[in-house]
N, C-alpha and C positions, 0 to 999 in steps of 0.2 A: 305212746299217744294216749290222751286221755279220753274216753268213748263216750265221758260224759256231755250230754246236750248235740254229740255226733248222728245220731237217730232220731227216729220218730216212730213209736209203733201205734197202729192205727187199729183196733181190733174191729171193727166195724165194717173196714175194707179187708181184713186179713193181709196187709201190708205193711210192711217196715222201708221208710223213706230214710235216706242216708244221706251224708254228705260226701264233697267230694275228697274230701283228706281222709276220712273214713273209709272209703272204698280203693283209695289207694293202700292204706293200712291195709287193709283185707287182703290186699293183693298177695302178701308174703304168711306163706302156710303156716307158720311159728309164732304167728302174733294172737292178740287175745281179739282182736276186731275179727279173723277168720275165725277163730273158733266160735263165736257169738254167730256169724252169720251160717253160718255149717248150723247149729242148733236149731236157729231163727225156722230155718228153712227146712228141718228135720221136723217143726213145729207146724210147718205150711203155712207160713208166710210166706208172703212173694214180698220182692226186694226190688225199691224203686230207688233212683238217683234223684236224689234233690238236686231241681234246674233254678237258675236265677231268674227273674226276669228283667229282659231292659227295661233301662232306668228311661224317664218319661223325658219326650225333649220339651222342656219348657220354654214357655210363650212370654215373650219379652211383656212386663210388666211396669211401662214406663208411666212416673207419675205427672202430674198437670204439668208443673215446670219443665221437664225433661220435653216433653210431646213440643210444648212454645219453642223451646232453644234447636229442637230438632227441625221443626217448623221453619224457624226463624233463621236456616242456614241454608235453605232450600233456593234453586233456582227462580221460583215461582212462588216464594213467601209472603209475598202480597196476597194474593189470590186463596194461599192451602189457610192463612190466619184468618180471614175471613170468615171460609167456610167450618174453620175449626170455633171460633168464636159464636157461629151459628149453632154450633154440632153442641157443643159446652150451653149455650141459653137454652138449648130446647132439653139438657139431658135433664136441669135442672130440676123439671116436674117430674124425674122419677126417684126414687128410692135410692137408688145406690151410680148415680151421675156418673162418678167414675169409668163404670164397667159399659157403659154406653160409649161415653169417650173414647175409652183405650177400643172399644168394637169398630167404631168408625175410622180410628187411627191406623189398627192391623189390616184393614181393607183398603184403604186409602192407601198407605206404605208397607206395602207386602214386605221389601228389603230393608225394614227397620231392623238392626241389628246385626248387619251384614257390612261388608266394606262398601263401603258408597264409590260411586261415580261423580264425575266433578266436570262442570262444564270450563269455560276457558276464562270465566271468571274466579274458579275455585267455589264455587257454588254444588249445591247437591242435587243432582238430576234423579227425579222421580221416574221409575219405572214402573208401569203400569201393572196391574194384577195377571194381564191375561199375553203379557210380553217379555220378552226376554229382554237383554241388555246390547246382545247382538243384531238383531231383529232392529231395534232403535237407532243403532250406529248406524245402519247402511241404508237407512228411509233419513237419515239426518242430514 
């Protein structure tokens, strides 16, 4: 294995951060990664495992068009286009309209990006931010 870019030595913490193929290497006493950390630590360093961190879930980014057709397949699309057509005039006095839009849009339709529900028209039933989908069936 090659040890290069496998480590990190940090002198400031007195720590060598590792990877994890690294420290599998290490595991077998004949390899040149144990003799490097046998040293490391003859030196007084301490030896930490480089963790990954989870990846970010990102926040559906749907643009003007996308938001209308998503609108516009909705049980009650009269009504959400409307208020989207309001939400879209008033964002226009700011700066960056967009991000006003899609704020109102993630609040309005929490299950944006999710599989939808469909009433008995084939239409998409909006579920509310603070209710579930089952919650809604048995009050329907």
């Amino acid at each position: 294995m090659s040890t290069k870019m496998s480590y990190r030595i940090d002198f400031t913490a007195n720590t060598v951060t590792i990877t994890k193929a690294f420290a599998d290497a290490a595991n077998n006493p004949f390899s040149e990664e144990y003799k490097m950390l046998v040293e490391l630590r003859n030196q007084g360093f301490s030896i930490v495992n480089k963790t990954h961190k989870p990846a970010k879930t990102k926040t559906p980014m749907p643009t003007y068009k996308q938001m209308e057709h998503y609108i516009s397949s909705l049980a009650e699309s009269e009504f959400y286009l409307q208020r989207y057509e309001a939400v879209l005039n008033e964002a226009k006095s700011h700066t960056n309209a967009i991000t006003k839009v899609r704020k109102w849009f993630r609040a309005t339709f929490p299950n944006y990006g999710k599989l939808p529900e469909f009433d008995e028209d084939n239409r998409i039933i909006v579920t509310p931010v603070d209710h579930d989908a089952e919650t809604l069936k048995k009050t329907a």
